[in-house]
N, C-alpha and C positions, 0 to 999 in steps of 0.2 A: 367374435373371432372363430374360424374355421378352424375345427382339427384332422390336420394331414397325418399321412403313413405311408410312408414307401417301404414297398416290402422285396428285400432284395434278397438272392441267394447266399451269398459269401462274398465281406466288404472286407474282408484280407486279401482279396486278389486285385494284380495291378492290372486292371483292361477297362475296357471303355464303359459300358455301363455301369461300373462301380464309379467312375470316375464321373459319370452325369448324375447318378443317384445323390452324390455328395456335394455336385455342386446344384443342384435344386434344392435340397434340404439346407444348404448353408444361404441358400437367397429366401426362399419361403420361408423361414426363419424370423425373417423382420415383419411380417404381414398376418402369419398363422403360426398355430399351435403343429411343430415337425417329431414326429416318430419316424424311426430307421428302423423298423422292423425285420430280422434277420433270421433266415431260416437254420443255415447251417454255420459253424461258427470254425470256421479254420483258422483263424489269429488272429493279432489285432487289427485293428480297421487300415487300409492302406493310405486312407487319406484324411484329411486333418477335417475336423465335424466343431459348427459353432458351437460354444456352450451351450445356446438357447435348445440347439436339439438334441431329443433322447434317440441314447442309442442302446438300442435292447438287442443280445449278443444273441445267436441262435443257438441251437445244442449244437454239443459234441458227436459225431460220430456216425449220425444216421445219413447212412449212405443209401438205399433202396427207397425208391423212390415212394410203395406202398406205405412204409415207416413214416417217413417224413409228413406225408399228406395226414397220416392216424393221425400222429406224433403232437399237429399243427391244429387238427380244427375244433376241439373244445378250446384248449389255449386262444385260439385266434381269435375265436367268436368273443371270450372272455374278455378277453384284452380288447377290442373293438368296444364291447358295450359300457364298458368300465371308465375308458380313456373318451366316449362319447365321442370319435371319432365318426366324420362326417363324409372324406375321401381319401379313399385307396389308391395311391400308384402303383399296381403292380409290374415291377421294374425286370423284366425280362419273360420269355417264354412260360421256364419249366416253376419260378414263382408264383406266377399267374395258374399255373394248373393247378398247385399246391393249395394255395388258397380260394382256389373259384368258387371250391362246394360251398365255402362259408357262407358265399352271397346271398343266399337263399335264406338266412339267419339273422341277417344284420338289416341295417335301416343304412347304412353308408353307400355311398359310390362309386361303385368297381370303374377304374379307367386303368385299361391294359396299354401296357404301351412296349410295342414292337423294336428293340432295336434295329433288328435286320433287315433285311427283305424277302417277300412273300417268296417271291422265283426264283431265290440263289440257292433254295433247298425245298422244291417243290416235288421233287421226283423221292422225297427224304419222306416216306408215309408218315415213318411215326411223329416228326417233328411238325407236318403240316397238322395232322390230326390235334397235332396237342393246341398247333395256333386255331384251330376252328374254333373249337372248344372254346379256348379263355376267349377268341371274340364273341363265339353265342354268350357267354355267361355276363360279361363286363358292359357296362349300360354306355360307354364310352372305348374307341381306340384310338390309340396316337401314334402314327409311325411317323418313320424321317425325310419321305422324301416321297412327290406327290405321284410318280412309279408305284411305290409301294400301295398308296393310299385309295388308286384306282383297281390295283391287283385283289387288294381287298372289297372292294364291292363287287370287282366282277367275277372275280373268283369262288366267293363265300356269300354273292347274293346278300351284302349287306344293305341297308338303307344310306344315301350318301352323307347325312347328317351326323349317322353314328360313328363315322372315320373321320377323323384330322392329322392334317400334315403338320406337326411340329420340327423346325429343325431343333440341332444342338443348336448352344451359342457358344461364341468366343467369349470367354472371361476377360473382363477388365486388367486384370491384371497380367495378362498374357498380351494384349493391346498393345499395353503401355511398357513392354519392355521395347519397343520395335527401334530399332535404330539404323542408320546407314546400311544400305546392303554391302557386304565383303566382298566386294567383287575378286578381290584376290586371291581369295581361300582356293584352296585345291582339295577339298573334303565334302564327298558325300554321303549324307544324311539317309536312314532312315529306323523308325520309332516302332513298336507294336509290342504285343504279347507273342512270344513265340508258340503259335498252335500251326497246326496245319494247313488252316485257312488262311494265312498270311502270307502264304509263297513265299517263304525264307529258299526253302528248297533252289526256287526258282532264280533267286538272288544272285545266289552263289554261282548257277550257271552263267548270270551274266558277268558278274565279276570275273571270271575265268576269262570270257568275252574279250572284257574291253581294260582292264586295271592292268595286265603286263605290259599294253602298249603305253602305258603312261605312268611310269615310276615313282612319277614326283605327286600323282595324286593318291588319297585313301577312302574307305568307306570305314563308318562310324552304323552300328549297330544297338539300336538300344531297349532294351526290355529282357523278358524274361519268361520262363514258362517250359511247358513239357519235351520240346523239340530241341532247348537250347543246346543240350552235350550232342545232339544228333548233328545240328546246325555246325556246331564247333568242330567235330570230326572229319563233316564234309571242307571245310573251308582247310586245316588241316592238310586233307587228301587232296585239296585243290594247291597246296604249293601257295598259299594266298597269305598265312599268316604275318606278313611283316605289310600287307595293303588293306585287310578287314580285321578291323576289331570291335571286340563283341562286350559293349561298354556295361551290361548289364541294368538293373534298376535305377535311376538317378533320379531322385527329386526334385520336382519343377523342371524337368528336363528341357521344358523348353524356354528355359535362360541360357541353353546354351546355340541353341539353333542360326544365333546370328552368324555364331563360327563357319557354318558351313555353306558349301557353294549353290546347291541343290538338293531338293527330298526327293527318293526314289520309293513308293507305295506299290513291291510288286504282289498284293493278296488276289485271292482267288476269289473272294466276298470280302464285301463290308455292310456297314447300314448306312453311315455317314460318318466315317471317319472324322475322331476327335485333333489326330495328328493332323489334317491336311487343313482344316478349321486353323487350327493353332499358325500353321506353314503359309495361309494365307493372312493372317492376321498381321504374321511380322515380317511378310514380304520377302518370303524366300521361293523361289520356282519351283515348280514340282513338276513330277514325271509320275504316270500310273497308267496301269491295266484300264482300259474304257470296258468294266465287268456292269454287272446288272443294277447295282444302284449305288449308289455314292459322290464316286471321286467326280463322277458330266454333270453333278450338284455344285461341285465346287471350282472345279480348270474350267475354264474356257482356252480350248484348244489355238494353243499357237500368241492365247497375251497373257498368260501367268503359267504355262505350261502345257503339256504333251498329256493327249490321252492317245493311247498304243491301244490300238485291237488286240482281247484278251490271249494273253498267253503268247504272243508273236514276240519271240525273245530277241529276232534278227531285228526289227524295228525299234524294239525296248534300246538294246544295244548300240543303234544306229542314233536315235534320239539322244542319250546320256553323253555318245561322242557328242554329237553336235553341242548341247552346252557345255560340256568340259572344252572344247575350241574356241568357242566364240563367248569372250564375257560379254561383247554387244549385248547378243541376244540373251544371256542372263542379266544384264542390268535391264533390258525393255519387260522381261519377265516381273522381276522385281518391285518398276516401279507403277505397275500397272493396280489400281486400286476399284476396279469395276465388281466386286461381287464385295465390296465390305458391309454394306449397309445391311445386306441378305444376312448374315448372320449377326446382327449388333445386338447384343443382350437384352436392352431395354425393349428393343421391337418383339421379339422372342418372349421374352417375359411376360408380357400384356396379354401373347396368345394363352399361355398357360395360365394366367387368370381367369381369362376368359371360361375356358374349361373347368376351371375348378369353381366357380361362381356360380355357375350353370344352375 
């Protein structure tokens, strides 16, 4: 039996990568030996971890990134040789930096793996610099989506062997909630961490848009994060508050997605969204920015929803009327089941054996 280690930054936060980090350790669980190796320890873990895996809390406090790296690599190496650890997940950018010097120290298997995308932050020096980095140092990389996976070879003159397209999967149990579509709801949907790159901003301009002309419908807001009281103010100053509400944190949020009519995804970047994964799973329409890599992974334009030219808020607009008018065209959204198989866990899973076997 193989022993694993995903080494993530902070598992008290509600966003996507913590959210994949926990659900790979609760599946590799049944096959291997799972460490959750945690750098910085902001609270407790935001999502629920099988007993089988160990979950080692990171410190308190070290915010500089110099500190952290000291902080981490006699410990790291330590705990590696000790746990006879065999492969590394390292589960985001600035983790993979923390840890890479170690590589050079250990007998394990550095496998970086990219959430994002190479090009939504290419013109970003210091963040490209740091993805070079953890891909020269990591004997494996795994991004989301085969955009990314070609940006990386030809941008970083990698070997094609040494980059793999992994997507996310849909959770079985996210699956098996799916029921009838609500074609009658008048509520729209949408899910994120509220940072900057999620186009909350942008939201609220269309809701101003399009939500006065139609009384009887609402948007539903859900998550949490640094922008929320900002987000809250502008909606506020938009005269909106009795049509958007800003539902906050909710668990397993998406037992509730049946409720509503449509997901609207307006971010600036993604890597492959976990909400639209979930939104196609239980067959509810969606609406998104067609940005640099993600959501043209998951919509097929025009039979489960709308990709909008980035940032085109008069089309965004235009599109969101058109389903709020027509439940037609929301139930043919609906019941259109053409990209399920692309993300089924089991098929997904076997790749990441694959990988880890290697």
């Amino acid at each position: 039996m193989k022993n694993i280690c995903l080494v993530e930054f902070d598992m008290s936060v509600t966003g996507g990568v913590e959210h994949v980090t926990a659900s790979l350790a609760n599946t590799f669980c049944s096959r291997y030996e799972v460490y959750i190796y945690e750098i910085n320890h902001g609270g407790d873990c935001a999502y629920e971890l099988d007993e089988r895996v160990t979950y080692l809390p990171g410190a308190v406090g070290n915010t500089r990134l110099r500190q952290m790296i000291k902080g981490t690599f006699l410990s790291f190496i330590r705990f590696v040789k000790e746990k006879k650890i065999d492969v590394i997940l390292l589960m985001e950018n600035h983790p993979a930096l923390i840890v890479s010097f170690t590589r050079f120290f250990t007998k394990a298997r550095y496998i970086y793996c990219d959430h994002g995308g190479l090009m939504n932050q290419w013109h970003q020096k210091d963040i490209t610099a740091i993805r070079f980095w953890d891909a020269l140092c990591a004997h494996k990389v795994v991004v989301l989506t085969e955009k990314t996976r070609n940006d990386y070879i030809r941008r970083f003159h990698l070997r094609p062997r040494k980059v793999r397209c992994i997507y996310n999967w849909v959770e079985d149990q996210v699956a098996s909630q799916r029921k009838e579509y609500n074609a009658k709801s008048r509520k729209i949907l949408s899910v994120g961490r509220f940072g900057r790159e999620k186009g909350y901003d942008l939201l609220v301009e269309m809701a101003k848009e399009v939500l006065p002309q139609y009384p009887q419908w609402s948007w539903d807001i859900y998550g949490t994060g640094e922008t929320f009281e900002e987000i809250k103010a502008k909606i506020k100053e938009a005269g909106l508050e009795r049509q958007v509400c800003l539902k906050g944190n909710v668990k397993n949020a998406y037992q509730h997605y049946w409720e509503y009519a449509f997901l609207v995804l307006p971010s600036y970047r993604e890597g492959l969204p976990i909400v639209l994964l979930e939104t196609l799973a239980l067959g509810i329409p969606m609406v998104s920015f067609d940005i640099e890599t993600g959501p043209n992974e998951i919509i097929e334009e025009g039979k489960n929803g709308f990709l909008i030219p980035p940032y085109d808020l008069g089309m965004m607009a235009e599109r969101i009327r058109q389903l709020m008018e027509s439940e037609k065209l929301r139930r043919s959204f609906a019941e259109y089941e053409g990209q399920q198989e692309k993300f089924s866990k089991q098929r997904i899973l076997q790749e990441w054996i694959k990988v880890i076997e290697e």
